[in-house]
C-alpha positions, 0 to 999 in steps of 0.5 A: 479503446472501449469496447461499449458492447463488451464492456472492455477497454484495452490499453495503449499499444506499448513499444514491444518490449524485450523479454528479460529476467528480473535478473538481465534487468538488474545486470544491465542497469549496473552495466548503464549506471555504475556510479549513480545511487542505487539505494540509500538508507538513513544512518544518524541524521543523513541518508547514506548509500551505495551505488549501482555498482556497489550494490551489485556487488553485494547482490553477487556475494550475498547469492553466492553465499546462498549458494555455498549454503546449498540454495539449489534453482527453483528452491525457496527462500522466505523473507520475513523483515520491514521496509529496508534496503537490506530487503531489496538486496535480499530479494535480488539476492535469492533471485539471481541465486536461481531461487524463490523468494517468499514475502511474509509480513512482520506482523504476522502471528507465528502460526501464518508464518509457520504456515507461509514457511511451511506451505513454500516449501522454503529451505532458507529463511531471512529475519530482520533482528533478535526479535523476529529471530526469537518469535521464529524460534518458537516454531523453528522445531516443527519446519524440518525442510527448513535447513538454514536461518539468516539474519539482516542484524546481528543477533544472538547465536543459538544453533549452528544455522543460524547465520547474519547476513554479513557473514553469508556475504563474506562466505560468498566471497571465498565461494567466488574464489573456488567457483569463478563462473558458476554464479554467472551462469546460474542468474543467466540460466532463469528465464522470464517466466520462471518463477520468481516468487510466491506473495501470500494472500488472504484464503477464503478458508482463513490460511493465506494462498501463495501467488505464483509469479513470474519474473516476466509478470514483476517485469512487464507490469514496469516496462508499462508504467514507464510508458506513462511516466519517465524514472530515470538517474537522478530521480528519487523514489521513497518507499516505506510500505511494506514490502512484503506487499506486492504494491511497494515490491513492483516498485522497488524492483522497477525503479532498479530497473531505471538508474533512479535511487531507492530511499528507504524509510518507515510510515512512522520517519516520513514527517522527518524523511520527506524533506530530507529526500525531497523525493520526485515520486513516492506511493502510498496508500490513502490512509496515509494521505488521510492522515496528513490532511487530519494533520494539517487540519489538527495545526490549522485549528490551533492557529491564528483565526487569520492565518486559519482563516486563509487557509480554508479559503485556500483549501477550498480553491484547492478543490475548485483547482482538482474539480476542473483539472478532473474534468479536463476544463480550463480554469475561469480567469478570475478562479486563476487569479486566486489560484495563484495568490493561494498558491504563494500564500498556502500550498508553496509553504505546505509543499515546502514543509512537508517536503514534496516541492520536487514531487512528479506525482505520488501514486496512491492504491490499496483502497479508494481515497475520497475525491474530496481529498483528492481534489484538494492535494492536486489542487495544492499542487501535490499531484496523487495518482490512483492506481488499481491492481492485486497482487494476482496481476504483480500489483498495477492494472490501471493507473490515472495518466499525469496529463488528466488526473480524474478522481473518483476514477482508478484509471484506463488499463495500462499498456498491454492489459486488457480489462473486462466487467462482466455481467455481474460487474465484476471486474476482470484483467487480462495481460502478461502480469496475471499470475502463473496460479496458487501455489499447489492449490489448483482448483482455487488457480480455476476459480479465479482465472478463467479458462481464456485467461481473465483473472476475476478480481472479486470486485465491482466496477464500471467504466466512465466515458473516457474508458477509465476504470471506476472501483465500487466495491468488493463483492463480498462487501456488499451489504444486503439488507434483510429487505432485499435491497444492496447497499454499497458501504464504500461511497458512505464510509468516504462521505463520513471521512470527509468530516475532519471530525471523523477519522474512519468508519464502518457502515453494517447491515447484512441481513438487517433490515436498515444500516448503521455505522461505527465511527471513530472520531478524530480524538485530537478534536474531540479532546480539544472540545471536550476541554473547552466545554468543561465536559467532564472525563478522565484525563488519564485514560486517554492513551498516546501512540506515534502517528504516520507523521511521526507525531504523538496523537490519542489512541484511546480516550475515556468511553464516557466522552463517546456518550457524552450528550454534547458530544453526541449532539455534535457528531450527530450533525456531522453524520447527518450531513455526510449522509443526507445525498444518499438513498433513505434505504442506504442512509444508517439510521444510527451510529456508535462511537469507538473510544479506541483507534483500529490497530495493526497489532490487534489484527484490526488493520492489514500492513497495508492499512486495510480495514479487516471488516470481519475482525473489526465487526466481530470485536465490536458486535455487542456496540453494533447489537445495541444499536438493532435492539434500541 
């Protein structure tokens, strides 16, 4: 329901639902669905597994081992590996041992971790392998609360207390035989709204903040999407984000909660995993999907001009397709005739190829994904639902309903949340997923969740007619000029993507008096060009890593080709017709090519894929003063 006058949209009243633990959820699922496959994980070519009831098990002996180590209730346990199903066992593990558990990325430098392990108050931690194990060791003098280290595979012994996961879950086997009922009663003692675990998040001051959430926020943010969509046995969910993050979390700790099976595998496995899987759902972020799409263009262009030809005539029925279905219009006629001889010529092989003809619908959050894109995958079939959430409300707040996908939107509010835009079109939510606060930070608690229980999300947004959420900006995001004038860098950076000779882009100005943008151009392309021209570069300077899709793809490409006159001709087009709809005040007037793609590992990218706009701009800022000053 939209409230016009106070800018609130309330969500479908849910079917009220039972108060439970993560912990009564987990139980109760092996209870209804022993022998059917709870996760399954890749072990040569084949996905290998183990059922509800065997997996239940694990989770038993595992938090029994905890528990002979000394895990107390309310105590921490810090989790630090990627994607991977031991993660979840882990997880499940703490949680019904009565403790905490603390999620840290792998990638994070040691000094965060330190911190994150430090701050918790953890007296356990969990590493994947030798490599994680030898980083930790490096800080492991200065935690002196932390009393025990586990490791997922087997690594090297230096000290006492350094455990593998397989034999804290034999030591559980024998504290079982001394104490029978104790395990029993201590997951039963965990209420719902205890604590469950603190996700970390980035501090304004630089140091991550910990998110206090609950097991009731995890498990009632899930009991609202299933009032959308239907998991249940036999359904496949493929997770490979990071699980570290809240997004990827609430999932996995719903799908436990429905008899469906969890497949694990990494952003680098997808190309071979999807048609393995097949999987019926999946979630993602939109660089992922950006990526596929630069992928298929990349094989487009080196195919025949017939058989490229009919693709882009298809993909631009494709879109067509996800306008109308976007508007919630019937297709024209003759428009569903060439929809179904695109469908049988194009997207039933693509489906097919990338693995996706068994998917219900990907959901797709973290950032905005253009609705250029979006028109074309749901249009071929391939159905991408755009969420909205963080990780102060469990991950979800809203999400697109299947039976009327509107790209360019985030959604209406899901069941039982309500979301507020206040005078200055922030946007607010309100429901039984906002967090319990930061941990041991309560004047930052006061800052972000108001005294009536609103949790200012730090974003800008608006409402459309049909009482769903559009997504702008971040507020700290926004540009002003030196003139006066705000600029929304957002809406210009995914204008500039649409252009398969882009693959990202950052729009600069605060306190300039006009804007300008750093491009990095999609180097597959712009070598392909540069060899068919005759432009002149060194060949040995271009660098190769393994892409999302598994494939090798440049990295790196000799900086003349980004001062290439040709090129720069080229590409000046290109930026010219992306910007043309915008503003003149908004327009960039210049822009500078990057020769190097962002990385994770130089702290250009979160896990998430998340562009770190102040690390990008301050490695990038004598490029960016060139452009003021010529």
């Amino acid at each position: 329901m939209f409230n016009e006058k106070e800018k609130i949209v309330h969500g479908k009243e849910m079917a009220k639902p039972e108060r439970e633990s993560l912990n009564q959820m987990l139980w109760r699922s092996i209870e209804n669905y022993p022998s059917w496959y709870a996760v399954k994980y890749k072990e040569g070519d084949n996905f290998s597994g183990f059922t509800y009831a065997e997996f239940g098990e694990k989770v038993r002996y595992l938090a029994q081992g905890l528990m002979s180590l000394g895990l107390g209730k309310d105590e921490k346990v810090s989790l630090l590996s990627q994607t991977r199903w031991e993660w979840v066992l882990a997880d499940f593990a703490i949680l019904t041992a009565g403790g905490v558990t603390v999620t840290i990325y792998p990638t994070l430098p040691s000094s965060i971790i330190k911190h994150i392990v430090q701050d918790s108050d953890s007296v356990i931690i969990i590493l994947e392998n030798q490599e994680h194990l030898d980083r930790f060791m490096e800080i492991a003098d200065d935690l002196s609360e932390l009393t025990y280290i586990i490791t997922i595979d087997e690594t090297r012994r230096e000290r006492d207390n350094i455990f593998t996961i397989h034999e804290v879950i034999e030591r559980g086997r024998e504290f079982q035989g001394n104490n029978p009922d104790l395990y029993e009663e201590r997951w039963k003692s965990v209420q719902p709204d205890d604590l469950s675990s603190i996700v970390y998040t980035s501090g304004t001051t630089g140091l991550p903040k910990g998110t206090m959430l609950s097991h009731w926020n995890w498990r009632i943010n899930f009991y609202a999407v299933t009032e959308n969509f239907s998991f249940g046995p036999g359904d496949r969910m493929l997770a490979f984000l990071p699980l570290a993050h809240a997004y990827m979390r609430c999932v996995c700790l719903g799908i436990m909660g429905t008899g469906a099976t969890t497949y694990f595998s990494l952003p680098e496995r997808l190309a071979e995993d999807l048609p393995l899987v097949k999987p019926t759902a999946f979630v993602s972020v939109p660089r992922l999907f950006e990526r596929v799409y630069s992928r298929i263009v990349d094989q487009m262009e080196s195919a025949s001009p017939l058989r490229r030809k009919i693709f882009y005539w298809a993909a631009s029925i494709a879109r067509e397709v996800g306008y109308f279905q976007g508007k919630g219009e019937p297709m024209p006629s003759g428009k569903k005739v060439q929809y179904k001889l695109a469908d049988r010529l194009v997207f039933s092989k693509l489906r097919k190829r990338l693995g996706v003809e068994d998917l219900k619908c990907a959901v797709s959050g973290g950032s905005a994904l253009t609705r250029d894109l979006a028109y074309f995958f749901n249009g071929a079939g391939i159905k991408i639902l755009e969420g909205y959430g963080m990780t102060e409300n469990a991950a979800p707040a809203s999400i697109c309903p299947l039976e009327k996908i509107k790209p360019g939107t985030v959604g209406p509010p899901l069941p039982g949340t309500m979301i507020k835009i206040a005078e200055d079109g922030e946007i607010l939510i309100k429901g039984d997923h906002v967090m319990k606060g930061y941990y041991k930070l309560p004047e930052e608690t006061r800052e972000v969740i108001t005294e009536d229980g609103w949790l200012k999300t730090g974003d800008i947004g608006y409402f459309d007619e049909d009482g769903y959420l559009v997504f702008k900006e971040r507020k700290k995001h926004l540009l002003v000029l030196s003139t006066g004038k705000n600029v929304a860098p957002l809406p210009m950076e995914d204008a500039l993507k649409k252009s398969a000779w882009i693959d990202e882009a950052i729009v600069i100005g605060d306190d300039r008096k006009y804007t300008c943008a750093l491009i990095w151009p999609n180097y597959q392309f712009i070598l392909k060009y540069a060899r068919e021209n005759n432009i002149p570069f060194d060949e040995s300077l271009t660098e190769y890593e393994t892409g999302q899709g598994g494939e090798e793809v440049p990295a790196k490409v000799d900086p003349a080709l980004m001062e290439n006159d040709n090129i720069r001709e080229l590409m000046e087009k290109e930026f010219q017709s992306a910007i043309k709809e915008f503003a003149s005040y908004e327009q960039p007037k210049k822009f500078a090519l990057v020769n190097q793609s962002l990385s994770m590992d130089r702290g250009e990218i979160t896990p998430t894929f998340k562009l770190k706009r102040k690390v990008i701009i301050e490695k990038y800022i004598d490029l960016i003063e060139k452009m003021y000053q010529e």
